[in-house]
N, C-alpha and C positions, 0 to 999 in steps of 0.2 A: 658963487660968482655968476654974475647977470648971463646971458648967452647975446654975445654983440650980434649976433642975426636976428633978435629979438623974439618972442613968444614963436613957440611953436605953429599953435594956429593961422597966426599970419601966411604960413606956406602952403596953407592949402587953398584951392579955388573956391568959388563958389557952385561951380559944377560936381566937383570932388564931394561937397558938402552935400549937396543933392541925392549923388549916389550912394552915400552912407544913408541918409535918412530914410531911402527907398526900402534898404535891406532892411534897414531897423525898426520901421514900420511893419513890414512883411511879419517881419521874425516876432516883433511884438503880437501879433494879431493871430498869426503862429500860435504861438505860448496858450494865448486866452481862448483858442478855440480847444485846444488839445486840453487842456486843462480843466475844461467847464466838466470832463470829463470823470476828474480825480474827486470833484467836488460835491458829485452827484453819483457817483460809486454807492455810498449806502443804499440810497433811495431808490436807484434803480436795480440794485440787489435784491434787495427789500423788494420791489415790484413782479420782476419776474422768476423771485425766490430761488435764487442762486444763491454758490456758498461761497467762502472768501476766492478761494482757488480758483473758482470761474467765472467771477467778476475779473480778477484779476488777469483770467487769460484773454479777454474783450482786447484789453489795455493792450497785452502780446502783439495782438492782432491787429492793432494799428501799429506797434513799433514792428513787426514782420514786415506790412504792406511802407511803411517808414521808408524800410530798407529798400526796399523794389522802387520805390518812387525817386528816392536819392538818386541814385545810380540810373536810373533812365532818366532825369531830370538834367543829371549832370553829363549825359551823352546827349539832349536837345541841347542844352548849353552849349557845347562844342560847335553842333552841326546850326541851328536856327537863331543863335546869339542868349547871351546871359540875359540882359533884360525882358526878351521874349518871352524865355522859360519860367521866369522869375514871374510876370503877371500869371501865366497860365498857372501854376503852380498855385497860387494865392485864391484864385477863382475857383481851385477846385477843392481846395480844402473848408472853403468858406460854403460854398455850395453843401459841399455832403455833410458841412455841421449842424447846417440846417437841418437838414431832412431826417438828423439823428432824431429828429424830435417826433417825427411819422413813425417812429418803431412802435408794430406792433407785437412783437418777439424777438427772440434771443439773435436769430437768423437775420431779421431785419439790422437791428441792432447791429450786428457785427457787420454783414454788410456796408454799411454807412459810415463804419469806424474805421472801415479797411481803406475805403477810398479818402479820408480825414488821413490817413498814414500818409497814401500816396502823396499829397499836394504839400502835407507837412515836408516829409523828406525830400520832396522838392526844390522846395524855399529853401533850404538853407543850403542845397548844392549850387544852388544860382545864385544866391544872395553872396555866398562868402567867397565864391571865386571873382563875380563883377566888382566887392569891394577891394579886394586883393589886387586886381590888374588896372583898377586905375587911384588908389593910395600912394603915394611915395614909400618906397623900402623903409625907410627912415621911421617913420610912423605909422606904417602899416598892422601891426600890433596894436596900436591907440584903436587906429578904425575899426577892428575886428572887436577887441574889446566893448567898443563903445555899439556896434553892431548888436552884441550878444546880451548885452545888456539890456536892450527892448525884449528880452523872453523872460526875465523879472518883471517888469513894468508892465506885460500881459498876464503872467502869473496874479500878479495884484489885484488886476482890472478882472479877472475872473471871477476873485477869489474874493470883490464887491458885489460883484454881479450876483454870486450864489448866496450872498448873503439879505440882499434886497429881494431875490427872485424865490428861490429855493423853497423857504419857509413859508410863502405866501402863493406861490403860485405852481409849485412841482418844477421836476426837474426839466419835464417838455418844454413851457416856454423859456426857459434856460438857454437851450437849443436854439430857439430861433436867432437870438441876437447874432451867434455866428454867424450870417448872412451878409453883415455889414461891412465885414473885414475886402469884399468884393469891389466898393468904392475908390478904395484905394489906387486898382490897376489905371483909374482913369487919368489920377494925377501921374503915374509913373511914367505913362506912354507919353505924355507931352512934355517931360521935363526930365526924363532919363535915360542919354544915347547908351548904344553899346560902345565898350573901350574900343578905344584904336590897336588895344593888343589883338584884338577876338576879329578886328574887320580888316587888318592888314599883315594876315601871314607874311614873314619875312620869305619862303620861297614855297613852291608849287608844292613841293614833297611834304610841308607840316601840312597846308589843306588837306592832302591824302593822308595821310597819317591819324587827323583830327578824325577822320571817319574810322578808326579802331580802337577797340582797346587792347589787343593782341599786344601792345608793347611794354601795357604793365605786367604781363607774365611771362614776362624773357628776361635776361638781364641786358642792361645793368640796372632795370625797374624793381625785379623781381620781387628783392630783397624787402626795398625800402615801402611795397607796396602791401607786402606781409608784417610786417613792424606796424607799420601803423594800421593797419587794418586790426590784430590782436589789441593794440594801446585803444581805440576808440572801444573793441569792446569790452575792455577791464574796467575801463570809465563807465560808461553807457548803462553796463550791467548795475554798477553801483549807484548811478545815479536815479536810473528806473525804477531800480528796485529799492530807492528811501524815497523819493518825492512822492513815487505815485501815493502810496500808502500813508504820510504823513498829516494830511486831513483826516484821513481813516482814523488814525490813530489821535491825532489829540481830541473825536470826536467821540469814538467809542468809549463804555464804563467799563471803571477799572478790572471787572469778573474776565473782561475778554481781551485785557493787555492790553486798554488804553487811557487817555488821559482823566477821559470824563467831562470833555466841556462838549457845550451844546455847537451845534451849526456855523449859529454867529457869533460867539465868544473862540469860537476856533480862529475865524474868521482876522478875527483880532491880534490873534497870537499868527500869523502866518503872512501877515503885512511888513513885520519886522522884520523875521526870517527872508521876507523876496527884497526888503531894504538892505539890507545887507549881502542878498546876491548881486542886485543891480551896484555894489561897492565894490563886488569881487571880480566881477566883470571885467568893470571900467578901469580899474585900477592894474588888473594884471596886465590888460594890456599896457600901458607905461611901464609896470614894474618889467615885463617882458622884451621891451626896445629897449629896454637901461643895462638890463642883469644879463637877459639871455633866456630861450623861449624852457629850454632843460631846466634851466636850478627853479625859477620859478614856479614850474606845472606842479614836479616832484614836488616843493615845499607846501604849494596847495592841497595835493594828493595824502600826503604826511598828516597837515593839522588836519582834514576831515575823517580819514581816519581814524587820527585819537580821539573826535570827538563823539563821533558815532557812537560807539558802546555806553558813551556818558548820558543822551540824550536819550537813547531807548532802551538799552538795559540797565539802567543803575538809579539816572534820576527819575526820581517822581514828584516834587518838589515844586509847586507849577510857579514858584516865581525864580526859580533857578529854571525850570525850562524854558521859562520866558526871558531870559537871560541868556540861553545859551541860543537859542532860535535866530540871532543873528549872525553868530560866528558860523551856523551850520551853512547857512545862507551864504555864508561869504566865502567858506573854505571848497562847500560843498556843488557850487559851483562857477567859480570864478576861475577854474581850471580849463572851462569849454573855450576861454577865449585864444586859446593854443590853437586849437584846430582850425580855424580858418584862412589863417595866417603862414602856419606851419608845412600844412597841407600843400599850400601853394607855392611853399619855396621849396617844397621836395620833388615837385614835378614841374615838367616843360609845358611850354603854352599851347602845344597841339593836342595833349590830353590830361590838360587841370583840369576840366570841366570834369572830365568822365572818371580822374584820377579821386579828387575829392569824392564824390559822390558815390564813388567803391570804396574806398575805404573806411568813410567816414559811416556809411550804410551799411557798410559787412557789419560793422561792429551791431548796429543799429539791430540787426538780421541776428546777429546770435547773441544778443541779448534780451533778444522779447521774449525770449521765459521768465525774465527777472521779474516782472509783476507778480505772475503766477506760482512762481516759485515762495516768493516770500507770503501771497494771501497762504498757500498752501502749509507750510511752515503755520503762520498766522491762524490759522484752524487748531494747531497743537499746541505752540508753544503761547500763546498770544504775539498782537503785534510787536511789542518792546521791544519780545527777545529777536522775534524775527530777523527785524530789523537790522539789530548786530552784526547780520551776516555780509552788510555791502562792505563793512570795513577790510577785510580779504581782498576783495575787489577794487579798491582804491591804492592799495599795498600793491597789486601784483602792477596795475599802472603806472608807479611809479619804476618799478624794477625795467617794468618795459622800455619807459622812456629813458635809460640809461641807454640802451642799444641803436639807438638814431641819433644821428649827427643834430648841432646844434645848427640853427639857420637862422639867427636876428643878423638884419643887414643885406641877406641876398637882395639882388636885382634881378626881377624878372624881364627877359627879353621873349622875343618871339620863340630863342631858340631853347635851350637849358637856364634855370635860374641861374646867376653869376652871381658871386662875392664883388663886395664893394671895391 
């Protein structure tokens, strides 16, 4: 039956629109810089003769410093405005991508990848709270969805990039192109205000308030600030620990647990798989303002689970993993579009900022063994089996998200989210 208010889109502004594209842009450029990283894993193993385990702990090491950036990202948010922190954030991830490419050692290297964490976990504290507070409740799921969807869409763009670049030119000038993603802040700053939620505390005491985070560790935060803080890292862990590796793995021969295609035929096979995350995305979000933010995460969390074990321990089959490489995509993460959305209808407008950005980055923080954990594994078992191990991790997130209340529909006001 037609909706007499007509198409959805119609309700949103052309400002509204603006400030999604801000985040989605950010968050895409995000994706393609952190990634350049996954894709060049072999090569730069291979360079400075490292073993899976310690390639894989580099990756830690921006998802550690991830953590730290989130959470100090998302207390400038609070204190200096969301769009502020948002360019800064973007400048300095883009910056130290570059310079990944000056490593002369292991030391350098990780250096470069640490400050690449910090402006990643940045971006998406500022990004997912700025679209959140000026989205309509209504549709605010659509917008996060459609947000998170640009970290496929740079996945992608990566994952051409190492394919033109890589084979032809090493992984250094790889590296450079992250520089680009810097242009972006120019358009932001002139066409992206801060919300009216973030520039007119309803009374003196949230301003003072904004400047703590003391109140997510009292109640009546407490709870809900430990629930999700565990749920992003049962996610987090499982998702770390199969994307990073999954280049690795459809590139390496079969001796060492993996597919056996080359570079660029990998390449091929991993366009799909991010088509069909950029589906998983966009769609939860609708499916999540329809259904409800719980039965949908959980039902995502479920089908990547059972597909896990199928794609890296069982099948070997390359035109059934090339078959299945979209549903991974889709199942595997179409679930993130929860968290931006969700995040911000569990906490009050004086500490989303800083509320997101600890939770969302605790998880972030105790999951950056996941890399290292499974290259590690990956040295024994090969990667296939390895791999197996995220599906545990996507089970326990589900379980979690049984224990927090459902929120499609809050309104966020200045003061506590409110029910419609």
């Amino acid at each position: 039956m037609p909706d007499p208010a007509g198409p959805w889109h119609r309700a949103i502004t052309r400002q509204q629109w603006k400030t999604l594209l801000a985040a989605q842009l950010g968050w895409m450029l995000d994706a393609m810089d952190v990634m350049l990283y996954a894709f060049a894993l072999d090569s730069i193993r291979a360079e400075f003769s490292l073993s899976s385990a310690q390639a894989g702990a580099l990756v830690s090491v921006t998802l550690a410093a991830s953590a730290i950036g989130g959470i100090l990202f998302g207390v400038l948010a609070d204190r200096i405005g969301r769009v502020a922190a948002l360019m800064l954030s973007i400048l300095l991830y883009s910056l130290a991508t570059s310079l990944t490419a000056t490593a002369g050692s292991v030391v350098q290297l990780a250096i470069w990848r640490l400050i690449v964490g910090l402006g990643m976990g940045g971006e998406w504290s500022a990004g997912s709270v700025l679209v959140s507070e000026t989205w309509p409740a209504e549709h605010r799921g659509k917008a996060i969805g459609l947000m998170q969807s640009g970290w496929a869409v740079g996945y992608m763009v990566a994952a051409v990039l190492a394919a033109a670049i890589l084979p032809r030119l090493g992984w250094r000038p790889l590296f450079l192109v992250g520089a680009l993603p810097a242009l972006i802040t120019l358009w932001i700053r002139r066409n992206v205000p801060e919300p009216q939620l973030w520039r007119r505390p309803a009374q003196p005491a949230a301003l003072a308030l904004r400047r703590s985070a003391s109140t997510l560790f009292r109640a009546p935060l407490l709870k809900t600030t430990a629930l999700a803080s565990l749920l992003t890292t049962c996610v987090l862990f499982a998702y770390w620990g199969l994307f990073t590796w999954i280049p690795a793995y459809l590139s390496r021969p079969p001796e060492m647990g993996g597919v056996g295609l080359s570079v660029v035929v990998s390449v091929a096979w991993i366009i799909p798989m991010q088509a069909g995350a950029f589906l998983g995305y966009s769609i939860f979000g609708f499916l999540s303002d329809r259904f409800g933010r719980r039965p949908v995460f959980i039902g995502f969390l479920l089908g990547a689970a059972l597909l896990v074990p199928v794609y890296g321990g069982v099948a070997r089959d390359r035109a059934l993993l090339l078959a299945l490489g979209p549903l991974i995509g889709f199942f595997g993460h179409g679930y993130f579009s929860v968290f931006g959305a969700m995040l911000a209808e569990l906490f009050p407008t004086r500490v989303r900022g800083t509320a997101q950005g600890l939770t969302y980055n605790a998880g972030r923080a105790l999951s950056a063994a996941a890399p290292a954990t499974i290259g590690s594994l990956a040295d024994r078992l090969g990667l296939g089996g390895a791999l197996t191990l995220t599906s545990g991790f996507f089970l326990a997130g589900a379980a979690v998200m049984l224990l927090l209340p459902e929120t499609r529909g809050r309104r966020l006001a200045n003061g506590e989210p409110t029910l419609p």
